[in-house]
NUGUZA-908691 format. One record per residue (C-alpha): chain; y negated, x, z. Coordinates in nm, 4 decimals. Example, Ala and Ser with C-alpha at 12.3 -4.5 7.8 and 13.67 -1.06 7.14 Angstrom:
REM residues 2
cadena A yy 0.4500 xx 1.2300 zz 0.7800
cadena A yy 0.1060 xx 1.3670 zz 0.7140
***
This chain:
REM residues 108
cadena A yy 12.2882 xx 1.0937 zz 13.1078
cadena A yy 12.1003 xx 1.0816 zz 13.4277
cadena A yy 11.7491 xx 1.0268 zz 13.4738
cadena A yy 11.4973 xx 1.2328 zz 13.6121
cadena A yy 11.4618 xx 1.2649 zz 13.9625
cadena A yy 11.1971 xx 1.2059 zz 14.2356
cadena A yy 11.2266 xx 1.5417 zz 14.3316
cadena A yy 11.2123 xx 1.6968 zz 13.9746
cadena A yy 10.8600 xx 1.4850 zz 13.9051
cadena A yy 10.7123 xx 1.5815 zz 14.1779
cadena A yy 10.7837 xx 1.9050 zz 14.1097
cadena A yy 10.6739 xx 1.8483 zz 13.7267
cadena A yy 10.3402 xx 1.7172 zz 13.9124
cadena A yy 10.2896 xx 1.9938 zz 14.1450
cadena A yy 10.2787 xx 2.2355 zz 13.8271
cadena A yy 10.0350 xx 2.0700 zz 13.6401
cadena A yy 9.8105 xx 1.9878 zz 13.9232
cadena A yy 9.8166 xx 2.3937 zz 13.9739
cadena A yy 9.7626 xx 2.4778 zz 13.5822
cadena A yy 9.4602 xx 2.2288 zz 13.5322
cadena A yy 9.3059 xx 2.2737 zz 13.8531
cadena A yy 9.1580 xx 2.6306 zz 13.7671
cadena A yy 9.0178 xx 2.5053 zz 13.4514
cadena A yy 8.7727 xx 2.2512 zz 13.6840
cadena A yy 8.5687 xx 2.5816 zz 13.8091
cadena A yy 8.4771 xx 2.7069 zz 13.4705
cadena A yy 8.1092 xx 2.5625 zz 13.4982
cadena A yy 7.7959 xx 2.7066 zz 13.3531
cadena A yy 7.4742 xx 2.7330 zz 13.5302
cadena A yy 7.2275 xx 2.3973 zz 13.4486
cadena A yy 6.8743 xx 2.4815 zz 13.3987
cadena A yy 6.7307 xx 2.1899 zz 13.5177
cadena A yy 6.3859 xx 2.3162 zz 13.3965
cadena A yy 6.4805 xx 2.2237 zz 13.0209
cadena A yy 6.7869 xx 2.0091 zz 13.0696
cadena A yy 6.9939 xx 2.2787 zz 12.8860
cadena A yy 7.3212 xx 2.4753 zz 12.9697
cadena A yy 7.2043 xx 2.7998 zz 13.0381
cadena A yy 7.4666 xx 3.1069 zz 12.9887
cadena A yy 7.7383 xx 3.1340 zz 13.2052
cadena A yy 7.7789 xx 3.3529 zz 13.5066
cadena A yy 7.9795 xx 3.7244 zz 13.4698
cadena A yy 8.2912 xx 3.5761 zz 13.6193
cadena A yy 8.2999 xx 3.2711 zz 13.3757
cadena A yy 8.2571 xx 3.5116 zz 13.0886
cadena A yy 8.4742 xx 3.4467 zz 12.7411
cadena A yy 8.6309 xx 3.7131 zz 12.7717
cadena A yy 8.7313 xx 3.6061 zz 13.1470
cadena A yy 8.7729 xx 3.2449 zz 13.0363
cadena A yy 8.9855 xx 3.3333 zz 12.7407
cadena A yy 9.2294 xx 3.5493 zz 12.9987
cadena A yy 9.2702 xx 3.1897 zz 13.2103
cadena A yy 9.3392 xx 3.0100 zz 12.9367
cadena A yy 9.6254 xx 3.2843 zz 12.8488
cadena A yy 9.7163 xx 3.2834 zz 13.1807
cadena A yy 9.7671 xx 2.9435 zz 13.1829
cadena A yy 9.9655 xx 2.9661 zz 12.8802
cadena A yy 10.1811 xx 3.1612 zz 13.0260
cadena A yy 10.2472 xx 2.9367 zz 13.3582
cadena A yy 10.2816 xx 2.6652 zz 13.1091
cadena A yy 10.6045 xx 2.8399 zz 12.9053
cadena A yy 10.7640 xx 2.9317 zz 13.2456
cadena A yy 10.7300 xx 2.5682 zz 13.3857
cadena A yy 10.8344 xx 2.4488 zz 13.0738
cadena A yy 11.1209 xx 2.6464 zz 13.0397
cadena A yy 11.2382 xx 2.5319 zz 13.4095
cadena A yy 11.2271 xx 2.1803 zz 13.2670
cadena A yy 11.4322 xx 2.2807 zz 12.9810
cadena A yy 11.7034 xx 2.4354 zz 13.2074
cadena A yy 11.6704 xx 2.1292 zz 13.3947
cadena A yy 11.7070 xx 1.8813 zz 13.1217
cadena A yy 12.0229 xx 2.0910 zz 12.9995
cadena A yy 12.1766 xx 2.0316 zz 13.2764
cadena A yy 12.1500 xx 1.6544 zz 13.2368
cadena A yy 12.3374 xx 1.6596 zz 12.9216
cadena A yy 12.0680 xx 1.7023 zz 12.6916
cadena A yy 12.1576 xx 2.0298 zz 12.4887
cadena A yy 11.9815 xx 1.9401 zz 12.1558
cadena A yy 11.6135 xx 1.8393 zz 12.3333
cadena A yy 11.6719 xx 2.1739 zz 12.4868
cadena A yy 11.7221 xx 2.3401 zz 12.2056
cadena A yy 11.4411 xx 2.1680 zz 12.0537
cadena A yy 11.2276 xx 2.2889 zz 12.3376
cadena A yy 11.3580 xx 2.6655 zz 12.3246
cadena A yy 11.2135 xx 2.6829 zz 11.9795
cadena A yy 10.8470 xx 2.6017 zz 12.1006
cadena A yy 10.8414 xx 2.8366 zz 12.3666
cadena A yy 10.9826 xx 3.0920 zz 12.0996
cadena A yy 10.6333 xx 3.0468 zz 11.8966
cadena A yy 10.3763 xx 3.0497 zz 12.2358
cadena A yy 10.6380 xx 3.3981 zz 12.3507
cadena A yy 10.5228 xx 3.5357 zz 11.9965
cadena A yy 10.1914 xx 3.4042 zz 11.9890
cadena A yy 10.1461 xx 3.5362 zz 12.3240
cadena A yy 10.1352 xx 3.9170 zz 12.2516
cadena A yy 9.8676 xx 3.8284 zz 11.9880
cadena A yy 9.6742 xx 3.6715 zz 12.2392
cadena A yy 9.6995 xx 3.9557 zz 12.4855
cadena A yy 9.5609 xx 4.2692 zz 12.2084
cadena A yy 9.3017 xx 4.0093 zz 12.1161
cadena A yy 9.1671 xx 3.9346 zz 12.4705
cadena A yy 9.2051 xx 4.3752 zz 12.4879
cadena A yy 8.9460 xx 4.4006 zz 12.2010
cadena A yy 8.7262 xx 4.1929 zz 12.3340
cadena A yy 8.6757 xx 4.3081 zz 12.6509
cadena A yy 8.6789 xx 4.6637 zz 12.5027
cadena A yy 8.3789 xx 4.4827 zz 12.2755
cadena A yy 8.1460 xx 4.3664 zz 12.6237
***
């Protein structure tokens, strides 16, 4: 069994730096009038929002899956396999997730 590398964390790094980073500009506008949230802007919509987050999602299984590959290849078959079955439920959830986010914006 050999251990991660340097190389493979940074990489492991790199793709979570670029998944959580978008999520930082989701901001609503501050009415400082009343001290309250007020609503958000077009472009931070829920609909909009909701596509990120399945966006994400989806950068999430691939990255994940590159790990898996990469872990396999370090001898460790059955935390692969383990892994595979995850990313079988977000793949199935993720159609779901895509007719939803459909009928909403069909809905605004």
């Amino acid at each position: 069994m050999k251990p991660f590398s340097l190389r493979s964390l940074r990489g492991l790094f790199f793709v979570c730096d670029f998944l959580i980073a978008p999520m930082s500009s989701l901001r609503y506008a501050f009415d400082s009038s009343n001290g309250v949230e007020a609503m958000p802007t077009p472009e931070y919509s829920l609909p909009d929002v909701l596509e990120r987050l399945y966006h994400n999602q989806l950068a999430i299984e691939a990255a994940l899956m590159e790990l898996t590959q990469l872990v396999e290849t370090q001898g460790h078959v059955e935390a692969g396999d383990n892994v595979r079955g995850a990313l079988e439920a977000i793949g199935e959830n993720a159609g779901h997730i895509k007719q939803g986010l459909a009928r909403l914006k069909l809905q605004t």
